[in-house]
N, C-alpha and C positions, 0 to 999 in steps of 0.2 A: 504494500500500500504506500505509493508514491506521497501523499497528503498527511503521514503520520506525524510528520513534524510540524505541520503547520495548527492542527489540529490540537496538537497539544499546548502550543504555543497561544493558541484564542483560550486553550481550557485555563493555563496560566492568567491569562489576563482576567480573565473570567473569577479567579479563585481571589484575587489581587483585589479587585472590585467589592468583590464581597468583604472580605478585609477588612480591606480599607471602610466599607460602608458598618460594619461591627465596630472599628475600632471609631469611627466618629458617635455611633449610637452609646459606647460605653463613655465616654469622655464628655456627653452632650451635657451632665451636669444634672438634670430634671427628673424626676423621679419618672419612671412607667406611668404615673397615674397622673404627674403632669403635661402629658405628650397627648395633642389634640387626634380625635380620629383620622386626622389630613396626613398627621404626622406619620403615624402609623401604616397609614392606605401611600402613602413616599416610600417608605419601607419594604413592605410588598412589593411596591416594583422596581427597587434597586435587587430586595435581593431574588426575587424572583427571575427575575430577566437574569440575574449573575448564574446562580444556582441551574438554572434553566440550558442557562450558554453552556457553562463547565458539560451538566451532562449530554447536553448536545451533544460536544464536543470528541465528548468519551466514547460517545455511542460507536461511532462505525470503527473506531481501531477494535471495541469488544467483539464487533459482528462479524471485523475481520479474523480476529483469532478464534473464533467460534467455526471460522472456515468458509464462512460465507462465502458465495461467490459477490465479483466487483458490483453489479448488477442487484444482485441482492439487497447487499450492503447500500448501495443507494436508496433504493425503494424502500427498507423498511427505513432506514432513519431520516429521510423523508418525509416517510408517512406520518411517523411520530413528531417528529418537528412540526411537520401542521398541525397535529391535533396539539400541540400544547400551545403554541401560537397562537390560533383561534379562540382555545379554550381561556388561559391567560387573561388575552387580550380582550374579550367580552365581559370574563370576570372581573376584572380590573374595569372597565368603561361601566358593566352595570351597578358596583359597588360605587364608583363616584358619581354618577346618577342619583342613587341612596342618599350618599351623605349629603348632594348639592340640593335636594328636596328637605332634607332635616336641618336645613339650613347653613351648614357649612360649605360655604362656593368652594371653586379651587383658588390656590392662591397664585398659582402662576396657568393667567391663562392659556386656552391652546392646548398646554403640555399635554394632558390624559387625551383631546382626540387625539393629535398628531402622533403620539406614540402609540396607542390605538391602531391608529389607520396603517401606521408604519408596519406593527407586527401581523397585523390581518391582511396586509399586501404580500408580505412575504412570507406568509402560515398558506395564501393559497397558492402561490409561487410553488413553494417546498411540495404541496397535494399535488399539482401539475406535474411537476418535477417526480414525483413517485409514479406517476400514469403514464412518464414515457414522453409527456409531450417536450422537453428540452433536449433528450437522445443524451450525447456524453456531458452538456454543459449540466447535468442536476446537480452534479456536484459544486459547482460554480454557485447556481440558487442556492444551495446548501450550504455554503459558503458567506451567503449574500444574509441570509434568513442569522445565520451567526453573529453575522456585524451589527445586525440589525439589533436584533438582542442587548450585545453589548453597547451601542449606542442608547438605547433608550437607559440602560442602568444608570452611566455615565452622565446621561442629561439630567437623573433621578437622584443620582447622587449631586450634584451642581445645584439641584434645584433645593434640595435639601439642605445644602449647604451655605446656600442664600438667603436661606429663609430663617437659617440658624443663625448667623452673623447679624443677619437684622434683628430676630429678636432681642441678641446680646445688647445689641447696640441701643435698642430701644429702652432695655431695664436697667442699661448701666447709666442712661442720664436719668 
């Protein structure tokens, strides 16, 4: 499997992300019971999309040594990268739907569609790419649907951390 090292290398970033998004959550100072639902639903999708990426990530070098053939190995972690994409990605849209009807808006607008629409582009990418319709590029979407992931963590974690810096800022005057 020509892609094992690259694979591994998004899983790294992936695990790094996460990290780093734990070690900002243990450092953030507030107790669990002072961190608003917003807070918590940012959480969700840094580490979600992290967690998500990693075993992405992992998937096809297992299905390779499992013996798979290359073809296989495409298809199913494919298949699987869309259903968690999809699923995710709605889970997360209709849970901030939830909280923005209970009265908590978002605090940075945009973010929840755009990452939304982001992962539900490339969760049906990834389904197409399992059906054969991209021939040898699936691995390419599969590839694509990975960045993707990591990208919205990244924007999740920023976004979190913007939000953190402003509070500081706001209680320290």
């Amino acid at each position: 499997m020509e892609s094992q090292g690259f694979l591994l290398a998004i899983a790294q970033i992936a695990v790094a992300l996460a990290g780093f998004s734990g070690l900002v959550v243990a450092t953030r100072g507030a107790s669990p019971e002072g961190w608003s639902t917003r807070d918590i639903w940012s959480l969700a999708w840094m580490f979600g999309t992290s967690l998500g990426t990693l075993f992405l990530a992992l998937l096809p070098i297992l299905l390779f040594l499992l013996r798979l053939g290359p073809e296989a190995v495409s298809t199913v972690a494919s298949l699987l990268m869309a259903a968690f994409m999809v699923v995710f990605a709605t889970s997360m849209a209709l849970s901030s739907r939830k909280l923005s009807k209970l009265g908590e808006p978002p605090r940075v607008r945009y973010f929840s569609a755009a990452a939304t629409l982001l992962l539900l582009t490339c969760g049906c990418l990834a389904g197409f790419g399992a059906l054969g319709t991209f021939g040898q590029a699936a691995m390419g979407v599969f590839v694509l649907g990975l960045t993707a992931c990591l990208l919205v963590s990244a924007l999740a974690l920023v976004v979190f951390l913007t939000l953190f810096a402003r509070g500081a800022k706001i209680s320290s005057c």
